[in-house]
C-alpha atoms as one frame of an Amber mdcrd trajectory, in Angstrom:
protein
  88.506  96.221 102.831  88.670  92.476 101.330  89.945  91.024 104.410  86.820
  93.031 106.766  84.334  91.399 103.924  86.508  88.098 104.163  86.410  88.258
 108.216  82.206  89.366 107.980  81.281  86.502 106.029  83.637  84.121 108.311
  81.919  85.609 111.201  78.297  85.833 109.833  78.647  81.878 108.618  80.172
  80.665 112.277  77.606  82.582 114.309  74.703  81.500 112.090  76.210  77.998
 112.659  76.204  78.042 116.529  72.597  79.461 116.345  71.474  76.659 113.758
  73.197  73.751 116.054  72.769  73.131 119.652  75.634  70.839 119.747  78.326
  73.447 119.713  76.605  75.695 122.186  79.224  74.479 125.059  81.787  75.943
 127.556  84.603  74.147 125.504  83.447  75.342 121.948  83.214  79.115 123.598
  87.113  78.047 124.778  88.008  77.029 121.558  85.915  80.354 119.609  87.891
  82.409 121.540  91.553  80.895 121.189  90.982  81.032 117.291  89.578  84.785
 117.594  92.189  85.814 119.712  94.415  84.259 116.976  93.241  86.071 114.195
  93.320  89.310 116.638  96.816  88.607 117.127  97.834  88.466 113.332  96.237
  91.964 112.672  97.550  93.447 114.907 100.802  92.059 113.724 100.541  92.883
 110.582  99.139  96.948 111.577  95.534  95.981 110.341  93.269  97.005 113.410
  92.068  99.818 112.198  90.494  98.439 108.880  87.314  97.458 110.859  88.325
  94.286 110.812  88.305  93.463 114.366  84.795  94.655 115.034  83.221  91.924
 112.311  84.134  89.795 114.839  82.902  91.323 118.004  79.571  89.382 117.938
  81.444  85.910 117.678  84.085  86.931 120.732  80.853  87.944 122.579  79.265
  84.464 122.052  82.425  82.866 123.213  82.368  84.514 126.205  78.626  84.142
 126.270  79.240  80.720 125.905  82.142  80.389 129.052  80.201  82.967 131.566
  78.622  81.678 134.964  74.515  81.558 134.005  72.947  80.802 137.481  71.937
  84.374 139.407  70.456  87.286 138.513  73.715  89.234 138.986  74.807  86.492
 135.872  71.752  87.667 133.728  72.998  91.587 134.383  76.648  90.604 133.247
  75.452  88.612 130.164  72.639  91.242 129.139  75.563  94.315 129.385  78.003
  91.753 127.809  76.289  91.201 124.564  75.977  94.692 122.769  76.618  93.119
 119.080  74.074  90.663 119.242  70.774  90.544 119.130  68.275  88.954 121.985
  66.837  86.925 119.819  70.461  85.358 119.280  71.163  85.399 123.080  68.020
  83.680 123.987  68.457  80.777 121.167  72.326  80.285 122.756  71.100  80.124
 125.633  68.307  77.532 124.866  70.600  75.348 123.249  73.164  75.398 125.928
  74.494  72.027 126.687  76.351  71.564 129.649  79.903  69.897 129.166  79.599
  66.092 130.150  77.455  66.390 133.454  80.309  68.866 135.211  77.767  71.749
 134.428  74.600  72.446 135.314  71.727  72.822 132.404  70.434  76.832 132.585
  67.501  76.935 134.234  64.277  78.616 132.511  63.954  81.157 134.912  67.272
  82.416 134.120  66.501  82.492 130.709  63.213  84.642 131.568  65.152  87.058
 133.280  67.792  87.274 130.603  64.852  88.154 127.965  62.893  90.354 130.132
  66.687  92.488 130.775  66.876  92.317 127.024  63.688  93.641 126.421  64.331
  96.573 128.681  67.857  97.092 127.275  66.813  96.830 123.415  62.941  98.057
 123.689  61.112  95.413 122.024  62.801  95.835 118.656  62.571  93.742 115.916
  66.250  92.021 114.510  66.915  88.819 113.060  68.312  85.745 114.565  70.691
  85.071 111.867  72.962  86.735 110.145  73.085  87.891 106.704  76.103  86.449
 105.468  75.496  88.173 101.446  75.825  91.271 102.542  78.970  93.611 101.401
  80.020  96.551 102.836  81.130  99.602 100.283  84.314  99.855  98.502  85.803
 102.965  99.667  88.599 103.937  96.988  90.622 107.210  97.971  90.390 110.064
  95.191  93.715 111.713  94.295  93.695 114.290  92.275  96.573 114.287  89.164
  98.689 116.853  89.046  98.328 117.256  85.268  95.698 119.096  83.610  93.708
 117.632  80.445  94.216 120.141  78.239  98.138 119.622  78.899  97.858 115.801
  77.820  99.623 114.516  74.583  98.241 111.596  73.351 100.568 109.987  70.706
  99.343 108.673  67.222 101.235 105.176  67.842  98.047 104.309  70.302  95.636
 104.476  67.155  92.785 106.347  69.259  91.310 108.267  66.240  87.858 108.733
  68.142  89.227 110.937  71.145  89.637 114.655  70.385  90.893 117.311  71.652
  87.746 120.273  72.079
């Protein structure tokens, strides 16, 4: 549970970065995202921790990375990217899209129609709801602590007179 908070806040803090800075809205940051992702993938499931939710606190940020590498010319682009990015939210996709900057004049800037199309998909897809563009990084998730119950009963409890408890007695 400490490492899915740990992971959330990593996440939350990253993705509220690349949304607050166009300069590391690039192919070869999305490259790089996803190599250190895929890292920390790698070492839970090394170490059996997959299923402690985990993993999905950082769906949004592989998303982005591969938001960030995916071809952004056609309309056939704008379907991929729209059914590619379930965990975030189209304000998010629209602002990484704006800030886009093409990798040293071998890309192409996106083009504002594409971005039109992307947010009118979007709109379909989510219905016009209202989310935020960045992510609450304060939030915690509940502490889940398992119950077991003791196999002793109360009234079958001893306490000794070497612990100096005078004000618990026995009813």
């Amino acid at each position: 549970q400490a490492l899915r908070q740990l992971l959330y806040v990593i996440s939350g803090t990253t993705l509220n970065y690349l949304l607050l800075r166009k300069d590391t809205c690039s192919w070869s940051h999305g490259i790089q995202l996803r190599y250190n992702i895929s890292q920390l993938e790698q070492w839970l499931r090394a170490e059996g921790l997959q299923q402690s939710g985990a993993s999905e606190v950082l769906e949004p940020l592989v998303q982005v990375s591969q938001l960030l590498q995916m071809k952004k010319v056609t309309e056939e682009d704008a379907g991929a990217l729209c059914s590619l990015c379930t965990a975030l939210s189209p304000q998010q996709v629209v602002k990484i899209l704006r800030a886009y900057t093409p990798a040293a004049e071998l890309q192409e800037r996106i083009s504002p129609s594409f971005i039109s199309t992307v947010e009118k998909l979007l709109q379909v897809q989510y219905g016009g709801e209202s989310s935020k563009l960045l992510v609450d990084t304060s939030y915690i998730f509940p502490v889940n602590l398992p119950f077991s119950a003791s196999p002793l009963h109360l009234d079958e409890l001893h306490i000794p007179d070497a612990l100096d408890l005078p004000f618990l007695v026995r009813l």
